[in-house]
Backbone and ligand atoms as CSV (ligand in chain L), in Angstrom:
chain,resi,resn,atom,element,x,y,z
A,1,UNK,N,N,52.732,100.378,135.011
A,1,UNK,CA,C,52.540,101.765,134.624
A,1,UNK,C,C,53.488,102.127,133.477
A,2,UNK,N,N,52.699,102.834,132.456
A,2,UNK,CA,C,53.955,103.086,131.908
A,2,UNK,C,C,54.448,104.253,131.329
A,3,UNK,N,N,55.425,104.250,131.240
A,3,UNK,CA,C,56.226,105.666,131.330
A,3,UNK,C,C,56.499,106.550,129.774
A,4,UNK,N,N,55.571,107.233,129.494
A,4,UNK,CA,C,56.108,108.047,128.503
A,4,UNK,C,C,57.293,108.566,127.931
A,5,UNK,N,N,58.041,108.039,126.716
A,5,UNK,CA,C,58.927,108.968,126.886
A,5,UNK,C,C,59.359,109.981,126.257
A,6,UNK,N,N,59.926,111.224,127.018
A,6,UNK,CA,C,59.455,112.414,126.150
A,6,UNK,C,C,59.909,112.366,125.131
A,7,UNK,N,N,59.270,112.992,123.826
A,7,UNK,CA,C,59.916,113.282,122.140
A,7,UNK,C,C,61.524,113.510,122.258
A,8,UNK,N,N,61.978,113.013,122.650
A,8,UNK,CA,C,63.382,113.379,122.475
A,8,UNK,C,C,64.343,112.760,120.728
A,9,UNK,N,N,62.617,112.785,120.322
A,9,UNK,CA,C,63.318,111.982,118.923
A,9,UNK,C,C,63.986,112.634,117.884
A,10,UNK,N,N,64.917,113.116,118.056
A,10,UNK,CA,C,66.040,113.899,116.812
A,10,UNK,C,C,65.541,113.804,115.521
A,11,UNK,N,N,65.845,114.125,114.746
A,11,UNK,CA,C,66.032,113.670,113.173
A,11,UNK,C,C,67.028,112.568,112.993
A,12,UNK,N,N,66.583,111.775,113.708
A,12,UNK,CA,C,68.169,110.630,113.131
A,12,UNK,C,C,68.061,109.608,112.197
A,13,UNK,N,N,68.545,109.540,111.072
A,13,UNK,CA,C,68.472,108.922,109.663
A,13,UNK,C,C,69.157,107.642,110.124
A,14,UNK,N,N,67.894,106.897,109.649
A,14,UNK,CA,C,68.588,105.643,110.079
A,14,UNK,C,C,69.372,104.686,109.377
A,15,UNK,N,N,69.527,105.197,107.870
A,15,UNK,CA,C,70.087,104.888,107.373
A,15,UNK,C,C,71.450,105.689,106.518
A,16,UNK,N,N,71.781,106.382,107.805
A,16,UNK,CA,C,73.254,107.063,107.608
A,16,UNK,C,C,74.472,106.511,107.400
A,17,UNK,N,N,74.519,105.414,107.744
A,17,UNK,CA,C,75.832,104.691,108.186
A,17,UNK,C,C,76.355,103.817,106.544
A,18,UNK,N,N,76.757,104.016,105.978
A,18,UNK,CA,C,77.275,103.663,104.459
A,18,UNK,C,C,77.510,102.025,105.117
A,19,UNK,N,N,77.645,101.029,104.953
A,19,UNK,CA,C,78.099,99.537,105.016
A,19,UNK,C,C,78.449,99.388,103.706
A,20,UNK,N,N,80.106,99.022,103.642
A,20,UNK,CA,C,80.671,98.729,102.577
A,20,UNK,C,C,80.695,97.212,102.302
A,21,UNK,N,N,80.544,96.755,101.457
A,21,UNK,CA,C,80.730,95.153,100.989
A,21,UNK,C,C,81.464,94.595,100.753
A,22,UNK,N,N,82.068,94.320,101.785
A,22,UNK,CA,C,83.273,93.415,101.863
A,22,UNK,C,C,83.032,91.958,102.235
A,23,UNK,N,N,83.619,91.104,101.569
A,23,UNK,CA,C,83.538,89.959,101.820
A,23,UNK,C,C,82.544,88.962,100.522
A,24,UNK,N,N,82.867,88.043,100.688
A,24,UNK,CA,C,82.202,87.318,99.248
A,24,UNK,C,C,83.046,86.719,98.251
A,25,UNK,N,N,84.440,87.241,98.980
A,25,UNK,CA,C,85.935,86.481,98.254
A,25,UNK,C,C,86.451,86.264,99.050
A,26,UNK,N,N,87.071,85.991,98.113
A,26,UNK,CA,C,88.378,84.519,99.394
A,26,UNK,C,C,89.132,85.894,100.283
A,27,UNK,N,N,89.562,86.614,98.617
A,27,UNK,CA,C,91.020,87.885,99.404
A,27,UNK,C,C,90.390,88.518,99.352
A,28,UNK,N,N,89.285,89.150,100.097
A,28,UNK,CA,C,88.683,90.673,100.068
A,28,UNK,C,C,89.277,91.890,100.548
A,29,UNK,N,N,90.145,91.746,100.848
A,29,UNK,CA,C,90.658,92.489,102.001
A,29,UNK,C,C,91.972,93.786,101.189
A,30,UNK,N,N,92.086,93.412,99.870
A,30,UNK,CA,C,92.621,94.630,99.341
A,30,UNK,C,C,91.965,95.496,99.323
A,31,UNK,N,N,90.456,95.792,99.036
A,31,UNK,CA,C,89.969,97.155,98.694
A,31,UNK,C,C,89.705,97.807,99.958
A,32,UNK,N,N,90.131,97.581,100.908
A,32,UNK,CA,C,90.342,98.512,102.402
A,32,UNK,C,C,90.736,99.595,101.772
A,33,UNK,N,N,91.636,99.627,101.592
A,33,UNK,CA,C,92.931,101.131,101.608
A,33,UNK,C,C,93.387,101.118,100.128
A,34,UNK,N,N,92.948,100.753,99.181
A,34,UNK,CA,C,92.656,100.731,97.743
A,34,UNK,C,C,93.667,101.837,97.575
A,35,UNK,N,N,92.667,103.178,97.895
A,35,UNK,CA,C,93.028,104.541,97.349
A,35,UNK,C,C,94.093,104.839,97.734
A,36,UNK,N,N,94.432,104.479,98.889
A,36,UNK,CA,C,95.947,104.978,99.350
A,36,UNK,C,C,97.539,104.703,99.035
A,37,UNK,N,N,97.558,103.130,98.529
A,37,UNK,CA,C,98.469,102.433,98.333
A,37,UNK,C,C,98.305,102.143,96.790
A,38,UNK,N,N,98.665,101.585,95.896
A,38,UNK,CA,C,98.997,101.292,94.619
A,38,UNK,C,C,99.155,99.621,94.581
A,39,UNK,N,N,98.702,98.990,94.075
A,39,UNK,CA,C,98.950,97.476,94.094
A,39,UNK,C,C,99.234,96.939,92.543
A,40,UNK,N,N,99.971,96.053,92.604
A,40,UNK,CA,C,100.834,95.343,91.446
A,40,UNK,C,C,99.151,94.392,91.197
A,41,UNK,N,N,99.497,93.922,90.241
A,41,UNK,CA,C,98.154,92.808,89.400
A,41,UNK,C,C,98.605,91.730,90.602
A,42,UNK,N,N,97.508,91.342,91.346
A,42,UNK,CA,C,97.836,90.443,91.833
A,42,UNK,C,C,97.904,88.842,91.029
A,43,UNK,N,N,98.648,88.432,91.866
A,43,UNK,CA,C,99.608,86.558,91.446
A,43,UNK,C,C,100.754,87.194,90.860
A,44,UNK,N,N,101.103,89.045,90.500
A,44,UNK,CA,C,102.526,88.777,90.071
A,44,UNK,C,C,103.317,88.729,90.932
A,45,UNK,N,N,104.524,87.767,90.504
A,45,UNK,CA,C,105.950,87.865,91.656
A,45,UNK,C,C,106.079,89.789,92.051
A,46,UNK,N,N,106.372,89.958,93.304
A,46,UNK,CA,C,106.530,91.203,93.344
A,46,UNK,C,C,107.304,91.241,94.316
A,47,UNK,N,N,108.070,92.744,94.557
A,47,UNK,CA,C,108.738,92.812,96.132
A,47,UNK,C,C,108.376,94.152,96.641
A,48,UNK,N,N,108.032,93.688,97.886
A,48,UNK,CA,C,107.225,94.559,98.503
A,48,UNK,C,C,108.516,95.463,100.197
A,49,UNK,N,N,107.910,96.431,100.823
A,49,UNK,CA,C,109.000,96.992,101.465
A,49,UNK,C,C,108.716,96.236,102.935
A,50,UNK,N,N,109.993,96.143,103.451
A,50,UNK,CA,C,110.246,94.711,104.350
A,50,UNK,C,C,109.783,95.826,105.635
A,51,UNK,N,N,109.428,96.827,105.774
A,51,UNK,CA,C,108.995,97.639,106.837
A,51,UNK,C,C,107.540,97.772,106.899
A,52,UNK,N,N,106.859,98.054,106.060
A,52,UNK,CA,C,106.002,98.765,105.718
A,52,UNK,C,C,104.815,97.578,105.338
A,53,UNK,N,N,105.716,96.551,104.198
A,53,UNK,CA,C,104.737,95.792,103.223
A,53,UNK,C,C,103.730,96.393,102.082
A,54,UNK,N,N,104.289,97.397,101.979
A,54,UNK,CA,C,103.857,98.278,100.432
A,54,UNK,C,C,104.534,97.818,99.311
A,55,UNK,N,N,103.548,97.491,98.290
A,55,UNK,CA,C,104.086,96.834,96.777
A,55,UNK,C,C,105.342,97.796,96.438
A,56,UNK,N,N,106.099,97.593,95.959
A,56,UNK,CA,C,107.054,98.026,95.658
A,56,UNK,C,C,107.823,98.410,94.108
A,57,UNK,N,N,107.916,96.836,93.670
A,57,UNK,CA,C,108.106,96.592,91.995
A,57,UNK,C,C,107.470,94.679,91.413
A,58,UNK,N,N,107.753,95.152,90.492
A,58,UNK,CA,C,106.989,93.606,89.832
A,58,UNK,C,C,108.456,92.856,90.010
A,59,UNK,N,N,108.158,91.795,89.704
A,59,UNK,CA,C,109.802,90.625,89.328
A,59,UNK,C,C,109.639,91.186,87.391
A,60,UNK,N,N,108.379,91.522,86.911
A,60,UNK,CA,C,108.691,91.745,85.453
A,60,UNK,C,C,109.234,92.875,85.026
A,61,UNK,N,N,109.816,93.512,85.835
A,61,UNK,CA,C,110.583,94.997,85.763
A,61,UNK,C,C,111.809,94.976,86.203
A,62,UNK,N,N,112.077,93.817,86.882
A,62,UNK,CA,C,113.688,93.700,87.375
A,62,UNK,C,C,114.392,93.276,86.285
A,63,UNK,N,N,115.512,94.618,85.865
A,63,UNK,CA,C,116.431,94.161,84.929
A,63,UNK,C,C,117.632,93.551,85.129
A,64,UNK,N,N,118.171,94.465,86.626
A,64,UNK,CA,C,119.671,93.517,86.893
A,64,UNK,C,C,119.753,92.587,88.234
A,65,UNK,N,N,120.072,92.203,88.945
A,65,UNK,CA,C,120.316,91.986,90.313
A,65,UNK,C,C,121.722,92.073,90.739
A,66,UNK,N,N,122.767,92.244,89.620
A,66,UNK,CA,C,124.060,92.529,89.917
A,66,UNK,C,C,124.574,94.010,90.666
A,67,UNK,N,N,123.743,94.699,91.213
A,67,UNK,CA,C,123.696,95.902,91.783
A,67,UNK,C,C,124.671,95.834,93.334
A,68,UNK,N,N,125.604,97.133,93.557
A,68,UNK,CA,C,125.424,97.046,94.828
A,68,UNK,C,C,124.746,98.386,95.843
A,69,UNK,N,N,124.489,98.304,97.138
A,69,UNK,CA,C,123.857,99.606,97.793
A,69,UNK,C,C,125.115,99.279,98.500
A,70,UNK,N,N,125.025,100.142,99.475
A,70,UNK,CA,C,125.745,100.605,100.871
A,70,UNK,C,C,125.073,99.835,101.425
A,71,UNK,N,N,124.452,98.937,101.791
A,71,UNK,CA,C,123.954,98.242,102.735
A,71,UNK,C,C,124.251,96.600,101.845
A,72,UNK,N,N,125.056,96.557,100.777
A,72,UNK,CA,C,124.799,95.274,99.869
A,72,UNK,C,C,124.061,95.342,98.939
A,73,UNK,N,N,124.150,94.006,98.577
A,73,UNK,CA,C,122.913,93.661,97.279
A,73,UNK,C,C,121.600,94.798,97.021
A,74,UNK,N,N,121.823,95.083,95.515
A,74,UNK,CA,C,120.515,95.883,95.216
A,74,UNK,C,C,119.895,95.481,94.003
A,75,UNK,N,N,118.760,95.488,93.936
A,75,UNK,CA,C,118.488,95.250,92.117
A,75,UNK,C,C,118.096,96.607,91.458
A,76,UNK,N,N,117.763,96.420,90.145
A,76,UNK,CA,C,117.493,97.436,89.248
A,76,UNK,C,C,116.465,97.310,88.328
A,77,UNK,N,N,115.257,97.790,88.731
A,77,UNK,CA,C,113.906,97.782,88.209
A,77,UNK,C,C,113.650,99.061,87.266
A,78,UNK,N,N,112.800,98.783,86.202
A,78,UNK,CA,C,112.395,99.580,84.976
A,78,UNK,C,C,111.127,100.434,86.017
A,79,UNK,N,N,110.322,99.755,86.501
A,79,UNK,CA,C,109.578,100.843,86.838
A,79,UNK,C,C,109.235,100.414,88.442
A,80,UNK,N,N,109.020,101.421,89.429
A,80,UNK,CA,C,108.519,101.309,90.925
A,80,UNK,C,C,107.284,101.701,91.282
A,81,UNK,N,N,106.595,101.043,91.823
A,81,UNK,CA,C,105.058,102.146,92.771
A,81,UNK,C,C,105.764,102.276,94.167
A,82,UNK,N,N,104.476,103.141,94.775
A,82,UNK,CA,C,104.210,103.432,95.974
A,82,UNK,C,C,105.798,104.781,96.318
A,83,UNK,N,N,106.722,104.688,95.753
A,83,UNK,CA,C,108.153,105.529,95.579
A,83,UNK,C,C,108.098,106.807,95.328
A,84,UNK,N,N,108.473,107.489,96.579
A,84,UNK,CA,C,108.951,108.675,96.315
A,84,UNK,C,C,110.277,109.039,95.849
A,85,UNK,N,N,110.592,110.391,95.324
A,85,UNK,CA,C,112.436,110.577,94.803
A,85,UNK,C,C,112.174,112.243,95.745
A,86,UNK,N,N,113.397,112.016,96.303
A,86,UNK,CA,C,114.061,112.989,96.456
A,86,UNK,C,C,115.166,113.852,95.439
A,87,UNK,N,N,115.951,115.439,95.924
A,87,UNK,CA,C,116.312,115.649,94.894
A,87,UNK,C,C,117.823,114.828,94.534
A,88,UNK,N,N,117.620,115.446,93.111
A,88,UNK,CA,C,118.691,114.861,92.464
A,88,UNK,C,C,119.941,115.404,92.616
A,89,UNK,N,N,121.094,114.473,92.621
A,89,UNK,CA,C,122.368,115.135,92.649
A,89,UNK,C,C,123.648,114.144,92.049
A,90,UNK,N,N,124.624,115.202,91.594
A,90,UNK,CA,C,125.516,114.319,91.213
A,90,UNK,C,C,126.575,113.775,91.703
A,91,UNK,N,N,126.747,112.619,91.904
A,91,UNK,CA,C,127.917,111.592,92.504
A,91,UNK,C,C,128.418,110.616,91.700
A,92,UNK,N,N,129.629,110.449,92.033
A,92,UNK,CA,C,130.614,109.362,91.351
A,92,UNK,C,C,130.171,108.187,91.656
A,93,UNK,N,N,130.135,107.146,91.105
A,93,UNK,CA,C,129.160,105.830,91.481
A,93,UNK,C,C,130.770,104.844,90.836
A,94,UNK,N,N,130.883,103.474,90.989
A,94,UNK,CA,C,131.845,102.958,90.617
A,94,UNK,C,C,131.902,103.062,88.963
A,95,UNK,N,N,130.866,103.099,88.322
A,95,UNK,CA,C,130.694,102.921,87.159
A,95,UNK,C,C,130.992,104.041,86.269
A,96,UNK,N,N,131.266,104.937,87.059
A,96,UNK,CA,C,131.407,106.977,86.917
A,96,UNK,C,C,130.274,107.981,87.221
A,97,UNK,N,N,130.627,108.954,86.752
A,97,UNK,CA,C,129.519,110.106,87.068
A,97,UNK,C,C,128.247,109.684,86.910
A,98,UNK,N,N,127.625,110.400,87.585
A,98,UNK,CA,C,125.840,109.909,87.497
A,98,UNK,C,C,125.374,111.719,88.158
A,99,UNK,N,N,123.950,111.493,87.584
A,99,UNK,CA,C,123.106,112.429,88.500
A,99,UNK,C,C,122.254,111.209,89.135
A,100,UNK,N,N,121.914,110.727,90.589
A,100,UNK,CA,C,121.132,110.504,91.136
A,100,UNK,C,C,119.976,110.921,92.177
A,101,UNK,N,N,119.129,110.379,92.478
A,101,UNK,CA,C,117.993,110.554,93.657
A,101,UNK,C,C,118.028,109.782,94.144
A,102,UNK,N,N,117.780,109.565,95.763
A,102,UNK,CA,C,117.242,109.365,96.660
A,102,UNK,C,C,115.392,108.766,96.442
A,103,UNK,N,N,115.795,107.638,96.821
A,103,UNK,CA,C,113.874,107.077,96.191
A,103,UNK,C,C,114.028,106.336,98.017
A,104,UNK,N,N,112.120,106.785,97.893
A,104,UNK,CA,C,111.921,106.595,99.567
A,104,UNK,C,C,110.363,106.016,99.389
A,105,UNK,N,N,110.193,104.646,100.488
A,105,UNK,CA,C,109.004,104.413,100.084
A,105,UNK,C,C,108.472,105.549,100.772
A,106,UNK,N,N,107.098,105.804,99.955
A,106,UNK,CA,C,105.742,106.799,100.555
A,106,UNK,C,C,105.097,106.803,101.457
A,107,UNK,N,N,104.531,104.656,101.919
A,107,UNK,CA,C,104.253,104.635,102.832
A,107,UNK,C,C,104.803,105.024,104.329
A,108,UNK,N,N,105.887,104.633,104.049
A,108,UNK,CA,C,106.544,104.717,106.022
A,108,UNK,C,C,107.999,105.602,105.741
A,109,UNK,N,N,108.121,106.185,104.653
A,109,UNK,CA,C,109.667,106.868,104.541
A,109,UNK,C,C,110.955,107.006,104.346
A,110,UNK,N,N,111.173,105.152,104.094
A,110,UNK,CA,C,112.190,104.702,104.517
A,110,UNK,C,C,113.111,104.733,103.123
A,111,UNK,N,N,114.090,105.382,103.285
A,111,UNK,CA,C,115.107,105.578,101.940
A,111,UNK,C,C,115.296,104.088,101.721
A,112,UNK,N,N,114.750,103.926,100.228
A,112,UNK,CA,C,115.408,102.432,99.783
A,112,UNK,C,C,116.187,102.293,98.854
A,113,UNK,N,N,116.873,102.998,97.969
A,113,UNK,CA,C,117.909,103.638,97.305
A,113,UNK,C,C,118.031,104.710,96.397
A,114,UNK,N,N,117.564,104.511,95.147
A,114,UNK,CA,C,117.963,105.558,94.576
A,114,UNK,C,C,117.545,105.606,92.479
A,115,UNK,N,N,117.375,106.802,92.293
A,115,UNK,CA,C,117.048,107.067,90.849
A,115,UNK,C,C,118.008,107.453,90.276
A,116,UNK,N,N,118.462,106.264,88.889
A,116,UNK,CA,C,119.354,107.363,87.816
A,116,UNK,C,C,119.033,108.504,86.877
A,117,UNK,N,N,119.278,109.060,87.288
A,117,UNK,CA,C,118.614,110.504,86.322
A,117,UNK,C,C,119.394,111.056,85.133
A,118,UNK,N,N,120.348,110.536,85.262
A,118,UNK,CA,C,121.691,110.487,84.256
A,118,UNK,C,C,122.448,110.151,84.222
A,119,UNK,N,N,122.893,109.883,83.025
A,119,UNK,CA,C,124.364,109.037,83.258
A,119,UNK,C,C,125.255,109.598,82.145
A,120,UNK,N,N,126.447,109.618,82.858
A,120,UNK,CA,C,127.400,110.643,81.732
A,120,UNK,C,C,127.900,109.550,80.590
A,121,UNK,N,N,128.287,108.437,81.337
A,121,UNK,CA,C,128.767,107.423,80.343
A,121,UNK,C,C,127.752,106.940,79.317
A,122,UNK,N,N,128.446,106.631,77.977
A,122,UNK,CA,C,127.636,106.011,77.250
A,122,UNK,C,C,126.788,104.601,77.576
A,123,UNK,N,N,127.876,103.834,77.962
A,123,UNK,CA,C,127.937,102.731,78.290
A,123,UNK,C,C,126.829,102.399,79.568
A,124,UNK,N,N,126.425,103.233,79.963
A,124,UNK,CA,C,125.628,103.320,81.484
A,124,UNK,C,C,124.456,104.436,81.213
A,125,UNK,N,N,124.073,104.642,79.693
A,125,UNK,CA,C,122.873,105.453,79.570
A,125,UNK,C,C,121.715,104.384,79.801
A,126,UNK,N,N,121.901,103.321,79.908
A,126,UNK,CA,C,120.614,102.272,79.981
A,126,UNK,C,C,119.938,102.148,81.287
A,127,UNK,N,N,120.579,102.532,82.039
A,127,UNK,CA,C,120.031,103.143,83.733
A,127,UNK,C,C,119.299,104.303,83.922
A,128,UNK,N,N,119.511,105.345,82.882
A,128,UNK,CA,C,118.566,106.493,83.083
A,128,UNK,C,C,117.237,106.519,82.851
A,129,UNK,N,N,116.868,106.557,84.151
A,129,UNK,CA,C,115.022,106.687,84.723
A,129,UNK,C,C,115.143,105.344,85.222
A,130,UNK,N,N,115.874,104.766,85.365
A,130,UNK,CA,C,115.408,103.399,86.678
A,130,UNK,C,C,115.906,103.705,87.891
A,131,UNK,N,N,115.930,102.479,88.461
A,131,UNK,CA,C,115.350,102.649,89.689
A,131,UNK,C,C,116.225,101.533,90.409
A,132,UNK,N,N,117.005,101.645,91.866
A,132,UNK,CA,C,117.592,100.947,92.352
A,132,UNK,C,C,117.168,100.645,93.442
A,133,UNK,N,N,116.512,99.478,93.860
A,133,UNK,CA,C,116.203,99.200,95.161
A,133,UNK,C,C,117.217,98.252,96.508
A,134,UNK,N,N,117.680,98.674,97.156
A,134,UNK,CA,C,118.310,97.587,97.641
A,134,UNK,C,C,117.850,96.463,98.676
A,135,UNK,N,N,118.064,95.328,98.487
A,135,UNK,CA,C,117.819,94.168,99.221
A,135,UNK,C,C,117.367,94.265,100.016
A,136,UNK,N,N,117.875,95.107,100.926
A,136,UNK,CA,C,117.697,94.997,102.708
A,136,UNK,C,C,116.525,95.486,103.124
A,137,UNK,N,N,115.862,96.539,101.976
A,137,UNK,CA,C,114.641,97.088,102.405
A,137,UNK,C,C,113.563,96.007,101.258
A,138,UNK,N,N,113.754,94.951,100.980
A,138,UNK,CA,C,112.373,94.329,100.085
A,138,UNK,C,C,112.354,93.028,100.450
A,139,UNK,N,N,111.083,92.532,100.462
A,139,UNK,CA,C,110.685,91.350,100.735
A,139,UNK,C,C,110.564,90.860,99.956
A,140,UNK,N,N,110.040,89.744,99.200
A,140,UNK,CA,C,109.307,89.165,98.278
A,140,UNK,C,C,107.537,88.328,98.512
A,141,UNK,N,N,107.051,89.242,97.332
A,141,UNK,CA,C,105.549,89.060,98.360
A,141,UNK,C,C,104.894,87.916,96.772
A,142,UNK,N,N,103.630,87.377,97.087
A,142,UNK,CA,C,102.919,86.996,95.925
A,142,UNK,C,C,103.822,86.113,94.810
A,143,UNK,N,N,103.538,85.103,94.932
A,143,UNK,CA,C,103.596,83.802,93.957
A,143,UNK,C,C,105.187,83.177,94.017
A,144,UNK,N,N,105.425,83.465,94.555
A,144,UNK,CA,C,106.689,83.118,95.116
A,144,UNK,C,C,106.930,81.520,94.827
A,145,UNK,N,N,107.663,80.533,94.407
A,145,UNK,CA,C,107.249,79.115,95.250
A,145,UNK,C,C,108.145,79.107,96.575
A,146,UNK,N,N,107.277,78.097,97.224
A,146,UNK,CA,C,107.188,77.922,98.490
A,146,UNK,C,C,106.687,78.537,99.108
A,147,UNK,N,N,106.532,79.999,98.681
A,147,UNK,CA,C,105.514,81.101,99.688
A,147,UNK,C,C,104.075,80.792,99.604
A,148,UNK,N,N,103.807,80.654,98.331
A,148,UNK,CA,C,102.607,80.588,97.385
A,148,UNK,C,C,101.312,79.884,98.149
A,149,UNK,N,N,100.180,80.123,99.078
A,149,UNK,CA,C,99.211,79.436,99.405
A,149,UNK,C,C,98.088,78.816,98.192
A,150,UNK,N,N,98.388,78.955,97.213
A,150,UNK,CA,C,97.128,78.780,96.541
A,150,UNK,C,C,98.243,77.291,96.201
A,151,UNK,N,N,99.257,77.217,95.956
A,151,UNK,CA,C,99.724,75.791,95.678
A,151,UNK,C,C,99.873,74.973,96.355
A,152,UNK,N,N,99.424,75.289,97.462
A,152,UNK,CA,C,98.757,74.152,98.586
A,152,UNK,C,C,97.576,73.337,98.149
A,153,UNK,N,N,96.859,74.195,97.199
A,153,UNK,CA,C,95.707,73.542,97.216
A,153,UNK,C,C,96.032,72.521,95.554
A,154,UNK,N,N,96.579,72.886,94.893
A,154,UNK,CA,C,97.074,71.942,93.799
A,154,UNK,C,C,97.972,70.724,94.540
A,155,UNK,N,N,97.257,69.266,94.129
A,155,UNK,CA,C,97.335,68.479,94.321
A,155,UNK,C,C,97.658,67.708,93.160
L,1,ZN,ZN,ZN,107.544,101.132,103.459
């Protein structure tokens, strides 16, 4: 016997559901969250935040590594993504007066050091508008050797 069943048929579009195209590369898997995060050209050396894993800076923007933070070792990059600054203020740094900021990654919050915004000394105007990251908060992500998977496959 069989059972009618009542019109309970909605308007339902059956082709509502967007399916995005992913896959068809090796690394597909960046354009997830594209919009949200900022990504370096990938294969460059980069360092990324050791919390989070948000790109951070290139290795082609690191000018010093002779830096120090309060936590140790810091370097000093020309330019940062994914970085927020807090405000600026002025403090004595070993090198002398400075105006600095507070730079925090975006993704997860985490103060990773700091922006020169000025520098009173002559000698130390070459820091103003960079950027100090320290060690403890960066990883090193992409092309690394020894990290590097694609040089597995070079034989
Ligand atoms: Zn982070």
């Amino acid at each position: 016997m069989k059972v009618l069943e009542p019109s309970q048929k909605e308007n339902t579009p059956k082709m509502k559901a967007k399916t995005f195209q992913v896959g068809g590369y090796d690394q597909g898997i960046d354009m997830l969250i594209d919009q949200f995060q900022h990504y370096l050209p990938e294969g460059d050396r980069c360092y990324s935040c050791i919390h989070c894993r948000a790109n951070l800076a290139s290795h082609n923007d690191l000018i010093s590594k002779s830096f120090q933070g309060s936590q140790g070792k810091a370097y000093l990059f020309n330019s940062v993504v994914n970085v927020g600054c807090g405000p600026a203020e002025e403090r004595i740094l070993l090198t002398g007066a400075h105006t600095v900021a507070d730079i925090y990654c975006e993704c997860c919050k985490t103060t990773l050091g700091w922006k020169y915004e000025h520098a009173y000394e002559s000698s130390q105007k070459y820091k103003e508008g960079k950027f100090i990251i320290e060690l403890a908060h960066m990883v090193k992500d992409n092309g690394w050797e020894g990290s590097d998977e694609k040089r597995k496959s070079i034989s």
